[in-house]
Structures are given as C-alpha cells and as structure tokens.
C-alpha positions as CSV (number, residue, x, y, z in Angstrom):
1,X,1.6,0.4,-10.6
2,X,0.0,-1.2,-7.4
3,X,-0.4,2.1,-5.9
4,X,-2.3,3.6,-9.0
5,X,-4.8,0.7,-8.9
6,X,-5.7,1.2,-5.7
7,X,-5.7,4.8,-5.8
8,X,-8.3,4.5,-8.9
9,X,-10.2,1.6,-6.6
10,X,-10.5,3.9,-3.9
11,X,-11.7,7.0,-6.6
12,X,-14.6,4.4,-7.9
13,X,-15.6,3.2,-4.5
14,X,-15.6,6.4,-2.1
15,X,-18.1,9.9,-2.5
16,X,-20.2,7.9,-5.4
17,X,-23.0,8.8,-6.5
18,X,-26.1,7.5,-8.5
19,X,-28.9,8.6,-10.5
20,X,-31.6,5.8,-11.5
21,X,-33.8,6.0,-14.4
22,X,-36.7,4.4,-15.2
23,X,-38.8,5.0,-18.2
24,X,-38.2,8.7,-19.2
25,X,-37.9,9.4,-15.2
26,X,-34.6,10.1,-13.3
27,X,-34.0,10.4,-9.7
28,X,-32.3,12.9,-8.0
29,X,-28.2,11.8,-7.5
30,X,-27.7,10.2,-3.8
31,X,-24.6,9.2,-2.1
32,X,-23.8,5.3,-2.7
33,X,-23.1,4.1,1.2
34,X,-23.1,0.5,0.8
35,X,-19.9,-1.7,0.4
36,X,-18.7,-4.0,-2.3
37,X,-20.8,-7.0,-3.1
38,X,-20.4,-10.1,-4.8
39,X,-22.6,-8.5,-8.2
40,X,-20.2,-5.5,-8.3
41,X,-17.9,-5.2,-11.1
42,X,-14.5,-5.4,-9.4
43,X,-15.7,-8.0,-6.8
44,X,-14.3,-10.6,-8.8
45,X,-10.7,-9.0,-9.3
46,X,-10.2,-7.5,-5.9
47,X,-11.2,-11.3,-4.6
48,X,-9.4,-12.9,-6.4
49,X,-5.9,-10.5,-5.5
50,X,-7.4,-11.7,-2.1
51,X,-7.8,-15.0,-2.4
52,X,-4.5,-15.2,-3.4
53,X,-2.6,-13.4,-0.5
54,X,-4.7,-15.6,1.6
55,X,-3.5,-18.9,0.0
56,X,-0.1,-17.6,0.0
57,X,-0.2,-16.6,3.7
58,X,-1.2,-20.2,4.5
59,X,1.8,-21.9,3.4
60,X,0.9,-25.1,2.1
61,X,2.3,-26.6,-0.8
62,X,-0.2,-29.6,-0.9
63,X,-1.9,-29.9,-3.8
64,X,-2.4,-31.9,-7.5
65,X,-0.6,-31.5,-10.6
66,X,-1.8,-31.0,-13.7
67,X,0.8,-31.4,-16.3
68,X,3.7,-28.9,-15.6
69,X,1.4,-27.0,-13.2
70,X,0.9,-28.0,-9.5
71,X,-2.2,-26.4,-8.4
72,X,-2.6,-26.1,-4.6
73,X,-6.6,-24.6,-4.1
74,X,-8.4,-24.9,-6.6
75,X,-11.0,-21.2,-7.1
76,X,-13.2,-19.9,-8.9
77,X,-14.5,-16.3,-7.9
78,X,-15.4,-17.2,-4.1
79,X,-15.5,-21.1,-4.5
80,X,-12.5,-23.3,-3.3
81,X,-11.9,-26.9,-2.8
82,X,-9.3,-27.8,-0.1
83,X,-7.5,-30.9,-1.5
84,X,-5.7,-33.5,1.1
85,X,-4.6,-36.6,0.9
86,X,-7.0,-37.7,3.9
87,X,-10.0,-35.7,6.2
88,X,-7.5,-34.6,8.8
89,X,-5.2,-33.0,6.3
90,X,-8.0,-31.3,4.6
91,X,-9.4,-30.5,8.1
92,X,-5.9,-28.9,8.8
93,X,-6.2,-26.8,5.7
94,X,-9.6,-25.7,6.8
95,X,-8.9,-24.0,9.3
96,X,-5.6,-22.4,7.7
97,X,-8.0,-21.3,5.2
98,X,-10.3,-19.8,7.9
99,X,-7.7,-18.4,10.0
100,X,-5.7,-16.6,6.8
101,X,-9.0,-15.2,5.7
102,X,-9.8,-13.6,8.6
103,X,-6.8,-11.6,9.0
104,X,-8.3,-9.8,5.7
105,X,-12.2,-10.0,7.2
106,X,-12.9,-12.5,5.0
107,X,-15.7,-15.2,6.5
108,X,-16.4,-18.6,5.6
109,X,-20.0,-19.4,5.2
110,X,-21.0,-22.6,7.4
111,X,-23.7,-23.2,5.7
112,X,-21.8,-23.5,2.3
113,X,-18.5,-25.5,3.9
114,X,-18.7,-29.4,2.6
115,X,-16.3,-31.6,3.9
C-alpha cells in the first residue's frame, strides 16, 4: 500500500504540466519545475507523514494527557508546540526537534521559533 502511494505521489509530482486560462484564453502547456509548497494539495498529508517520523525519530515520551490520550507535540499542518516541564527541557526538545527534522531537510524558521 505504501509503495502505491508513493508511486502515485511521484506520477502527480514528476513531468507535469500546466495550461492556464484566463478569460476565453489558454496558454500553451509548460513543464511544472518547481517543488511542493505549503498551498499544494498534498503538502498537508505528506507533512504531516513527516512530521510524524520526525517526532518518532526523537524519542521523547514527554508530553500531556488528555483523557486516555497522551499527546507528546502538539501540530497542526507545520505548527508545533514543544511542551516541557521547564525551559531547559523544552530547550532540549528543540533542538531534538531541529536535529530530527533535518535528517528529512526539513528547516525550522528562526523567525517563527517562540520560546
């Protein structure tokens, strides 16, 4: 199953091409050569599978729970809040986080980072 979504990943994302029309007016088709960005379709799915390898690859089992489910970071599409039970802890998951998500190019944006 993994291997057929990634096969039909790789069919969307590689030798596309476009037409754009505006008004009754239709360009000729071009190649797509950019990569996936954030307004793409499947940028929230793929980063999410992502996401989650990272998290996993960290190993930390900090976290809150909530009811019967213990929730370690919690994300929404490429928002996540680091939760520690002081600054040095969360400071330690920092730079797990960072460190994990570079192994899969993933980059954490300073400017964005609030601690």
């Amino acid at each position: 199953m993994l291997r057929k979504l990634i096969n039909l990943i790789k069919a969307t994302m590689e030798n596309s091409e476009i037409k754009i029309k505006i008004a009754n007016s239709t360009t000729k088709s071009f190649k797509v050569t950019s990569d996936l960005r954030q307004k793409d379709a499947l940028f929230p799915i793929l980063f999410d599978l992502v996401l989650e390898k990272v998290v996993k690859d960290m190993n930390i089992s900090d976290g809150i729970t909530l009811g019967l489910s213990k929730i370690d970071f919690p994300a929404n599409v490429d928002d996540i809040a680091i939760i520690g039970d002081n600054i040095e802890i969360v400071k330690i998951h920092c730079k797990k986080l960072m460190d994990a998500a570079n192994k899969f190019g993933l980059r954490i944006n300073d400017k964005k980072r609030n601690i």
